[in-house]
DOLOMI-902397 format. One record per residue (C-alpha): x negated, y negated, z; residue number from 1. Coordinates in Angstrom, 2 decimals. Layout:
REM DOLOMI-902397
ATOM     east    north       up  resi
ATOM        X        Y        Z   NUM
...
This chain:
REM DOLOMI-902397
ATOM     east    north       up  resi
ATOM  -140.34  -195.06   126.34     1
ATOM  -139.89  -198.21   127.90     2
ATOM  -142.33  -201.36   128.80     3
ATOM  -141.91  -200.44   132.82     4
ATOM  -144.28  -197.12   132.26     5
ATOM  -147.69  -199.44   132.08     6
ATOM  -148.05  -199.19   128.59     7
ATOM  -150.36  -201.64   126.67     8
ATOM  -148.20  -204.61   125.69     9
ATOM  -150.16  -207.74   123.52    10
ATOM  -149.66  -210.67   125.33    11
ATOM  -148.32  -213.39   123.09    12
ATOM  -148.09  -216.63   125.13    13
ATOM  -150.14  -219.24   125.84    14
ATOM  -152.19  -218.29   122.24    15
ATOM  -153.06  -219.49   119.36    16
ATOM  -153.94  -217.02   116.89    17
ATOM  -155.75  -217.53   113.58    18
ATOM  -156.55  -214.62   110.76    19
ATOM  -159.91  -215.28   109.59    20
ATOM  -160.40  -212.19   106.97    21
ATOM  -159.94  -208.79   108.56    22
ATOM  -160.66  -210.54   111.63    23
ATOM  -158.74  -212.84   114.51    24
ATOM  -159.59  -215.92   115.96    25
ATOM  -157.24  -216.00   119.00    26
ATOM  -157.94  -218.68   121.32    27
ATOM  -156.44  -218.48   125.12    28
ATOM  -154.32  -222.24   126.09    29
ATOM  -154.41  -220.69   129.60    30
ATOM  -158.33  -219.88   130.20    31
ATOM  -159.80  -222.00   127.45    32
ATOM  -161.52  -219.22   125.46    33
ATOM  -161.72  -218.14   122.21    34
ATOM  -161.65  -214.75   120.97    35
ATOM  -163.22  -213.38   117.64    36
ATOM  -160.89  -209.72   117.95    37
ATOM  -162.18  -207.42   114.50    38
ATOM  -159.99  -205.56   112.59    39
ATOM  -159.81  -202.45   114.52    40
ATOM  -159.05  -204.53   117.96    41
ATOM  -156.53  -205.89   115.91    42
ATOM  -154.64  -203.15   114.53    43
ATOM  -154.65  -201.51   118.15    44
ATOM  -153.52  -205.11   119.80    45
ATOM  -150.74  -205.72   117.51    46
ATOM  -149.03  -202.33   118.36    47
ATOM  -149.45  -202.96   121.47    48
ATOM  -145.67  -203.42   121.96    49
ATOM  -145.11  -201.69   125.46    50
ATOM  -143.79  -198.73   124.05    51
ATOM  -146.98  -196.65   122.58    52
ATOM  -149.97  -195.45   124.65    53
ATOM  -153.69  -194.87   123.56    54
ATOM  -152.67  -191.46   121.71    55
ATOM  -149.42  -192.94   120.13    56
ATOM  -151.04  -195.75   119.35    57
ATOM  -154.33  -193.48   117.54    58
ATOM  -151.52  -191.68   115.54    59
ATOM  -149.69  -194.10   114.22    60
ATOM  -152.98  -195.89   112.86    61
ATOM  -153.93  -192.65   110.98    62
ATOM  -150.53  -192.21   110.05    63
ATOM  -150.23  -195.41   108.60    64
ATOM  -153.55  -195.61   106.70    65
ATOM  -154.65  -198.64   108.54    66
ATOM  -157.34  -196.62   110.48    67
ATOM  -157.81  -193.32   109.29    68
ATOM  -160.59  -192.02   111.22    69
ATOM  -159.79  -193.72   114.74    70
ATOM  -159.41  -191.46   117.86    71
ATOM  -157.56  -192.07   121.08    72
ATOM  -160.81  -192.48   122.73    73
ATOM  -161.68  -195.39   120.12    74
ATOM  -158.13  -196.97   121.00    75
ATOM  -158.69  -196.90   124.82    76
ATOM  -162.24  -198.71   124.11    77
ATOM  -159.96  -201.32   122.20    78
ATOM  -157.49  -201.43   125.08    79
ATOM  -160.12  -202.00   127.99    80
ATOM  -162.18  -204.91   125.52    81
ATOM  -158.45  -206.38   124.89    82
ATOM  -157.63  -206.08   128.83    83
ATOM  -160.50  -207.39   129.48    84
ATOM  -160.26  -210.62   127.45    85
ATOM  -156.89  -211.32   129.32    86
ATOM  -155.21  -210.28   125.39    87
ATOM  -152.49  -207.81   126.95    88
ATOM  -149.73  -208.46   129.97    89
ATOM  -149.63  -205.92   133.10    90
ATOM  -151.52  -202.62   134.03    91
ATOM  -154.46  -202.12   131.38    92
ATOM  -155.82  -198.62   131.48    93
ATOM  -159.44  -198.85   131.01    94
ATOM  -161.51  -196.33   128.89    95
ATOM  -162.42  -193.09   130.46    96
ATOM  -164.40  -193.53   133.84    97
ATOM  -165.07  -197.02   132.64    98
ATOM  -166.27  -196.07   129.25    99
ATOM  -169.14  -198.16   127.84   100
ATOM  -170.14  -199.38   123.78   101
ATOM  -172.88  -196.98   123.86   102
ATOM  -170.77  -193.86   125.66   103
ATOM  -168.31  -194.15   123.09   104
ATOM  -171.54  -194.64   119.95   105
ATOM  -172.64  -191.64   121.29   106
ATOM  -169.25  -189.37   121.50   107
ATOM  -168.51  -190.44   118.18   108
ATOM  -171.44  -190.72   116.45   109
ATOM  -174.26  -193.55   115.58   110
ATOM  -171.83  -193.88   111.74   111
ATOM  -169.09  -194.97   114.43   112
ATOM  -170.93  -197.72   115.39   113
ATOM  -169.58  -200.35   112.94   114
ATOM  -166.25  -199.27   113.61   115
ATOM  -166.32  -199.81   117.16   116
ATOM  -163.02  -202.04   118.15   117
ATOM  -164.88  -205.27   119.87   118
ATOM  -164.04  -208.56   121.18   119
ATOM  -166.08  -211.26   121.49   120
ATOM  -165.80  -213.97   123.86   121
ATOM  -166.73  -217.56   124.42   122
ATOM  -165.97  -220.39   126.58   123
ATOM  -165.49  -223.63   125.00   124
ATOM  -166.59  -226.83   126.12   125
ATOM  -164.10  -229.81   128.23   126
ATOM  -163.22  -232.86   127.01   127
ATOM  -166.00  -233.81   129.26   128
ATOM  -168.58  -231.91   128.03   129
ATOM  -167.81  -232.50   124.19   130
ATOM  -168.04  -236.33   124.88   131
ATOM  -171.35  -236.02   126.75   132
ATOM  -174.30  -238.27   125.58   133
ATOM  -177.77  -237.47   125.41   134
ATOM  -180.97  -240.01   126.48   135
ATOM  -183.77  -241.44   125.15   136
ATOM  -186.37  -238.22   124.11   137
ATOM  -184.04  -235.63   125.06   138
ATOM  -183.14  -232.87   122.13   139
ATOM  -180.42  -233.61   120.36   140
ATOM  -178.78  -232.49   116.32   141
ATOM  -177.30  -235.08   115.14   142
ATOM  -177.31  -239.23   115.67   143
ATOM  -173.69  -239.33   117.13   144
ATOM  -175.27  -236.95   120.18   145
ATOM  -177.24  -240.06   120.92   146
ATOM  -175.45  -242.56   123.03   147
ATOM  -176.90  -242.68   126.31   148
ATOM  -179.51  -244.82   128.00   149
ATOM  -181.11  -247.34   125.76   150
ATOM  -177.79  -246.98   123.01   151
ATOM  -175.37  -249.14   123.92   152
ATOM  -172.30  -250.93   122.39   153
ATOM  -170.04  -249.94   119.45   154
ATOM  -171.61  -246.82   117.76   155
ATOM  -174.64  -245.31   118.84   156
ATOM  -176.42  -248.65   117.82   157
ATOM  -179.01  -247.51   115.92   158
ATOM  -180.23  -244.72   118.48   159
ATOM  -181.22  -241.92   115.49   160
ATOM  -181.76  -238.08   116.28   161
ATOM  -185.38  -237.78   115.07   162
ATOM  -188.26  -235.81   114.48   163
ATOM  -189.53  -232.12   114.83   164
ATOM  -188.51  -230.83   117.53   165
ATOM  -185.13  -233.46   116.90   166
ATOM  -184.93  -235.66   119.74   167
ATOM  -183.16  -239.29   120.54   168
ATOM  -184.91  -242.22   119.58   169
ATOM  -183.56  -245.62   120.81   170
ATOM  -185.37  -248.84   118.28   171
């Protein structure tokens, strides 16, 4: 098999990828997300190598001992989470008719739920938005947050993050 049939391929560019315990961190240069992938994504995304589809893929898992109980449905879950999160290059073939989390709890059973292949998402914030300030009253977490109205000069000048519910305080 070749990479021009459509077959999953793990895109590798524009990433940086982190091992954090069975899991990956892999956060996207391009789109400016990160990615928390578990271990089953992950065993499915790195043999994702344009040369294996969903069943391939399945077999070689069991055969290897990495996943011994995974199915080809639980791979093409993996594949449309992983296609969706922008973590493989060209055609992704989703899950059957669009296969949801719970469709595939139920086919394989409520003990398959913790060993469902999912990727989580999340955006992270701009330079702009990391350097934003907050006022006088509004909530806040820590004293750096602190720097707008009322707080200024070198530091936040003495504005404090105070109180229950924590809020800015300018002196």
């Amino acid at each position: 098999m070749d990479q021009d049939q459509g077959l999953p391929t793990a895109r590798v560019t524009g990433l940086v990828v982190k091992a954090l315990g069975d899991d990956v961190l892999i956060y996207d240069l391009e789109t400016h997300r990160a990615h928390s992938v578990n271990g089953i994504a992950v065993a499915v995304w790195r043999r994702c190598d344009g040369t294996r589809d969903a069943a391939r893929i399945a077999t070689d898992l069991r055969e290897d001992g990495t996943l011994l109980s995974v199915t080809e449905e639980t791979v093409q879950y993996a594949l449309g989470e992983l296609g969706r999160a922008r973590l493989l290059t060209g055609p992704v073939t989703r899950a059957p008719a669009g296969m949801t989390r719970r469709q595939v709890m139920r086919r394989l059973g409520v003990a398959a739920a913790m060993a469902l292949p999912m990727v989580t998402t999340i955006v992270t914030p701009t330079a702009a938005q990391i350097q934003s300030c907050v006022n006088n009253g509004d909530a806040c977490t820590n004293d750096a947050q602190c720097c707008g109205s009322g707080c200024t000069g070198t530091g936040n000048n003495g504005c404090a993050c105070v109180g229950n519910p924590k809020t800015c305080h300018v002196p």
